[in-house]
C-alpha positions as CSV (number, residue, x, y, z in Angstrom):
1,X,92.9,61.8,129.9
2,X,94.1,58.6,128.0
3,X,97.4,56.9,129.6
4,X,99.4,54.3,128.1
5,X,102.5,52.3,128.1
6,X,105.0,52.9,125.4
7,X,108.5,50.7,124.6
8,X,110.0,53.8,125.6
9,X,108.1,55.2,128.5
10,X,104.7,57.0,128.7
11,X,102.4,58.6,126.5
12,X,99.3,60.8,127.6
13,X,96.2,62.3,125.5
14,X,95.5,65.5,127.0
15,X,92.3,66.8,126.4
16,X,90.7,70.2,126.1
17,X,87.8,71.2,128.3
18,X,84.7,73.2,128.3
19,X,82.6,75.6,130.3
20,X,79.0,74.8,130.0
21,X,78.9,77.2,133.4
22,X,81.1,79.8,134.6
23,X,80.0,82.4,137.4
24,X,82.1,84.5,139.7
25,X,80.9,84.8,143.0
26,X,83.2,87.2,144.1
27,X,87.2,88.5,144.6
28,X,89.0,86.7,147.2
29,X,91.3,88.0,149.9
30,X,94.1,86.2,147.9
31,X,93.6,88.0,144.7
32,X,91.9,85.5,143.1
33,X,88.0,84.8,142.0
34,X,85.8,82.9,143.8
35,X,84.3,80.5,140.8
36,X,81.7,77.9,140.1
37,X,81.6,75.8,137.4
38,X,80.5,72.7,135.5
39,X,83.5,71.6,133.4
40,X,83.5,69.0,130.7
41,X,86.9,67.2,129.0
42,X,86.4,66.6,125.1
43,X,88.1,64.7,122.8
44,X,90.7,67.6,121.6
45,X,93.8,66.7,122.6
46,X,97.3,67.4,123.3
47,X,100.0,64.6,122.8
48,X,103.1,64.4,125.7
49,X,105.5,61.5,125.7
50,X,107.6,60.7,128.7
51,X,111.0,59.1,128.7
52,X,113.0,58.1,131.9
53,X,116.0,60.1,132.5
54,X,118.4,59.1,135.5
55,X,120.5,61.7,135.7
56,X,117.3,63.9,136.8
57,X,116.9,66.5,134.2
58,X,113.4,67.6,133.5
59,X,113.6,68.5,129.8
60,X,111.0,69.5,127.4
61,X,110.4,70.2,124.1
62,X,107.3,71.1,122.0
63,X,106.4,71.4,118.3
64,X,104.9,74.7,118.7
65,X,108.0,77.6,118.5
66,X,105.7,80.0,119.8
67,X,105.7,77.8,123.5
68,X,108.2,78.3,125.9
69,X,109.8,75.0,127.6
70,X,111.2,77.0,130.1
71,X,110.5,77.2,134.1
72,X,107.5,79.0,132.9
73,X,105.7,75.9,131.3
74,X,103.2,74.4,133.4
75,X,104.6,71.2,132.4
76,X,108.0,71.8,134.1
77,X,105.9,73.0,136.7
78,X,104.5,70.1,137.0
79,X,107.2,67.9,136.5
80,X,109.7,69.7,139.1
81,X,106.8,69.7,142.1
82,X,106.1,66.1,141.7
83,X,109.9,65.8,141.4
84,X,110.2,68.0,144.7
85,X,107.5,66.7,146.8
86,X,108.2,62.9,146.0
87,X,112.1,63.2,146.4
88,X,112.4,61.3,143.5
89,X,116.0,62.0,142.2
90,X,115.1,61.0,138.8
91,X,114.0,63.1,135.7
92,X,112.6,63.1,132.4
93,X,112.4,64.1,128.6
94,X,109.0,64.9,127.8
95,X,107.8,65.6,124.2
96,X,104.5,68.0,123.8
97,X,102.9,68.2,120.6
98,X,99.8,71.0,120.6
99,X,96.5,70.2,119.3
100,X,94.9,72.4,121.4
101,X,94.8,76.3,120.8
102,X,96.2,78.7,123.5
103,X,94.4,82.0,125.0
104,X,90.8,79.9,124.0
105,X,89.6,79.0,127.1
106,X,90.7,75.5,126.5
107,X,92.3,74.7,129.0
108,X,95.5,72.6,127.4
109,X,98.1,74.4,129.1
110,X,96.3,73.3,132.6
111,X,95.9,69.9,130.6
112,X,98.8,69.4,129.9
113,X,100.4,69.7,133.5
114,X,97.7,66.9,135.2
115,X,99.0,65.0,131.8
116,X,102.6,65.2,133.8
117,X,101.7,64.7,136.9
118,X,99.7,61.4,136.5
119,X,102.3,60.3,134.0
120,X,105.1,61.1,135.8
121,X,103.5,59.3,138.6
122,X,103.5,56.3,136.7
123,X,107.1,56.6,135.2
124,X,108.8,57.0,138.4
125,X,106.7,54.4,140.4
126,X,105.6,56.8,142.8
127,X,101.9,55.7,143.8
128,X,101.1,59.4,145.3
129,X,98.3,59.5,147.4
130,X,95.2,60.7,145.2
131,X,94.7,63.4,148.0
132,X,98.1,64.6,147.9
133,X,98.3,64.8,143.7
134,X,95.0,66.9,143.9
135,X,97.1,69.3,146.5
136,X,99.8,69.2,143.8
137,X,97.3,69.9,141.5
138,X,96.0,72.9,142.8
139,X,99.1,74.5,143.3
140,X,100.3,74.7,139.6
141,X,97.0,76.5,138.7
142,X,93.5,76.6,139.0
143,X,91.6,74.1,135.9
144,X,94.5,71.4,136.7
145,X,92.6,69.7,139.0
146,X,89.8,68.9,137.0
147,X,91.7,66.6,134.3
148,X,92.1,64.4,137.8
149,X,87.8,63.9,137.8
150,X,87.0,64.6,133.6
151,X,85.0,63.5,131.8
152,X,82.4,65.9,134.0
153,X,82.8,68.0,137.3
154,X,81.4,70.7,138.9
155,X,84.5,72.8,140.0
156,X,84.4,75.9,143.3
157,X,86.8,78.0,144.9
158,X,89.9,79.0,142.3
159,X,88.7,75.8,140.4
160,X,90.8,73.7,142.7
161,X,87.6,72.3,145.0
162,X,86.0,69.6,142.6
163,X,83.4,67.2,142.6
164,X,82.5,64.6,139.7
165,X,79.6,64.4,137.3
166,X,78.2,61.3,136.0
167,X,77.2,62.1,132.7
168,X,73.8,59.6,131.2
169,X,74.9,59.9,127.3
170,X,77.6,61.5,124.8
171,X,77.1,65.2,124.3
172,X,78.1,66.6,120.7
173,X,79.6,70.0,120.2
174,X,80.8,72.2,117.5
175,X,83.8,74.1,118.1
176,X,85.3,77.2,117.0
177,X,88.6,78.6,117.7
178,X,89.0,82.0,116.2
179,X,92.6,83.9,115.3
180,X,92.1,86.1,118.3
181,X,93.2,85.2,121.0
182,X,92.4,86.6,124.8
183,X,94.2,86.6,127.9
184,X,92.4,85.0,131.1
185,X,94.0,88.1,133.6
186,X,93.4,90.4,131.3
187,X,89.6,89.3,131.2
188,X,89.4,89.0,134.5
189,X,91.0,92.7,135.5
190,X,87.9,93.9,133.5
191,X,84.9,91.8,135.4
192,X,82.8,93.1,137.9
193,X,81.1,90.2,140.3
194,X,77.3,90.2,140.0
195,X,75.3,91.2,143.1
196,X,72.7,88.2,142.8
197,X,75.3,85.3,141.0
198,X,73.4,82.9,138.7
199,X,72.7,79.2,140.8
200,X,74.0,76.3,139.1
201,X,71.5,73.9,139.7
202,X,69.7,74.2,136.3
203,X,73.1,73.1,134.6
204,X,73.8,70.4,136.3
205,X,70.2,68.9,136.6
206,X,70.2,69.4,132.4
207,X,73.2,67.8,132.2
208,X,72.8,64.9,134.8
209,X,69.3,64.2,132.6
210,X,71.6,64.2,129.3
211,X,69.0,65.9,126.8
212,X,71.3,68.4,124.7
213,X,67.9,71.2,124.6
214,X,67.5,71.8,128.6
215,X,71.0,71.5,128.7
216,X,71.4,74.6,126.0
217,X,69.1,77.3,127.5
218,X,71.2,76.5,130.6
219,X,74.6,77.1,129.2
220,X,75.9,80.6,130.9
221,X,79.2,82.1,131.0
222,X,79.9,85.3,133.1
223,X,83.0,85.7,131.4
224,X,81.7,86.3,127.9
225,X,80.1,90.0,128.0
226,X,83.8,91.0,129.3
227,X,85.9,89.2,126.5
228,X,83.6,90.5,123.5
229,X,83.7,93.7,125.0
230,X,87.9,93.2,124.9
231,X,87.8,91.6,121.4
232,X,84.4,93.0,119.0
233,X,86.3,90.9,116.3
234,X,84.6,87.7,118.7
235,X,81.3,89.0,117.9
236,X,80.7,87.4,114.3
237,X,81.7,84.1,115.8
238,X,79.1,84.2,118.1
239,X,76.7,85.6,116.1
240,X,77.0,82.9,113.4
241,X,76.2,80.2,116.0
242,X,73.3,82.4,116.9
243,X,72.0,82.1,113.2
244,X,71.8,78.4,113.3
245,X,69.0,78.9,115.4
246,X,67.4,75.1,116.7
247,X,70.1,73.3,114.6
248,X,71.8,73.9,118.3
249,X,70.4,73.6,121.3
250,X,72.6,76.4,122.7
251,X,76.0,77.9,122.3
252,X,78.6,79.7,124.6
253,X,81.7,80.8,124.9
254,X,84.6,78.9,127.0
255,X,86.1,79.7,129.7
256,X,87.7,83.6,129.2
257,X,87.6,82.7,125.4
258,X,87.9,83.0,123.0
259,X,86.8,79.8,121.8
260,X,82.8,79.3,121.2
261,X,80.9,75.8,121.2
262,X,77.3,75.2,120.1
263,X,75.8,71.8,121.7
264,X,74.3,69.9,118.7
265,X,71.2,68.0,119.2
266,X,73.0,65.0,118.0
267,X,76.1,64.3,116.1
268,X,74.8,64.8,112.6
269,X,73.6,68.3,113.9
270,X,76.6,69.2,115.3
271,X,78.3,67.8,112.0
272,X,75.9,69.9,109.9
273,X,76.6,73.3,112.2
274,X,80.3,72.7,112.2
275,X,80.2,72.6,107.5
276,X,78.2,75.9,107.9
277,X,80.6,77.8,109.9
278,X,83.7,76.1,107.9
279,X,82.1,78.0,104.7
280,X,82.2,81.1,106.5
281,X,86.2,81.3,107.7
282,X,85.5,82.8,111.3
283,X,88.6,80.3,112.4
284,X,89.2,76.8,112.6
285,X,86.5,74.1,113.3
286,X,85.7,71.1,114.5
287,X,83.1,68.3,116.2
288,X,84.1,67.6,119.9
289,X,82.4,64.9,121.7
290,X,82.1,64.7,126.1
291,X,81.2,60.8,126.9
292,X,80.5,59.1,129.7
């Protein structure tokens, strides 16, 4: 994320993220999935801007209708446990402007909330402990804890345990985002845990070496069988990328969709991929770029 100092207060570029790995290793006793991941921020982002307030309301308002900026937001969320666990009696008026689709496996909404926390932080003069804004972190919901480590991590448990990647060079993708959107509970009601669970290693050694074509016959989502199965309208999306054959050096879906990404072999291919599928009106597109 991108943090800066405004006349007014704080302003915060929230990114999206992808997953260039996603398998479930099993249900937990808590409910939850037991994941592993390699996660990468891109530069899609989300705008918030954060204003002091003393009185200590925790407002916000977005320029999507369709959000709530209720209790419900993981931005209040965010804002009222930082508020909690900090004693601050202080609030805020924080301003979100969307960039970054929902239901796509994106991410923003978990974006969005380390955005708060880390510029709240700053607002109020808090100087948390980096241990105890990861535990913050965790408990507003499971990608959140990433945005503390982007641009590259490797990410266990519910998502919550994560450890940093150094990436060697940019990585260009193209992104689609198609009208359909898909809910991450609902995908994950319908998945079944594989007996033998695909290692990660592969992944990360591709992507720690930085060229995009061992990196894009490692890209693997356990995820994406379920969500195409949920949505057959997701299957032209991914079959286009298919059709660019070596143009990309792999494609994937995000997350529990129903975004897809194909990793261009450079920025010209990506740029080249990302005209092709504009022609064909599968949903909106665009060049992300992952840099070190």
């Amino acid at each position: 994320m991108i943090v800066r100092p405004t006349a007014e207060g704080v302003e915060v570029l929230a990114p999206a993220k992808l997953n260039l790995f996603l398998e479930i290793l099993g249900r937990r006793p808590d409910g939850y999935h037991e994941i592993e991941s390699l996660m990468v921020a891109v530069d899609l982002y989300d705008r918030l801007t954060f204003v002091d307030d003393p009185s200590g309301r925790i407002a916000l308002r977005c320029d999507d209708p369709t959000l709530s900026t209720g209790p419900d937001n993981l931005v209040v969320q965010a804002a009222e446990r930082l508020k909690a666990a900090s004693g601050c009696p202080r609030g805020a008026t924080i301003a979100l402007y969307k960039a970054i689709p929902a239901q796509a496996g994106l991410a923003g909404g978990s974006s969005d909330a380390a955005a708060t926390l880390e510029a709240l932080d700053r607002l109020w003069d808090l100087r948390t402990p980096p241990g105890r804004m990861d535990a913050l972190a965790g408990e507003i919901g499971s990608d959140v804890v990433f945005f503390r480590y982007a641009p590259a991590a490797v990410c266990r448990g519910r998502g919550e345990r994560v450890e940093a990647v150094t990436l060697s060079r940019a990585l260009h993708f193209v992104l689609i985002c198609p009208p359909v959107g898909l809910s991450t509970a609902e995908v994950y009601r319908h998945l079944r845990p594989p007996e033998r669970p695909r290692p990660i290693g592969p992944v990360l050694a591709a992507l720690v070496d930085g060229r995009p074509a061992p990196l894009g016959g490692s890209l693997f989502n356990r995820l994406q069988p379920v969500a195409e199965a949920l949505r057959p309208a997701l299957a032209p999306v991914r079959d286009a990328l298919a059709s660019l054959g070596p143009a990309l050096a792999g494609h994937l879906m995000s997350g529990s969709g129903s975004a897809y990404f194909g990793l261009g072999r450079d920025r010209d291919a990506a740029d080249a991929a990302a005209r092709h599928l504009r022609a064909l009106g599968l949903g909106r597109v665009r060049v992300v770029t992952c840099g070190p």
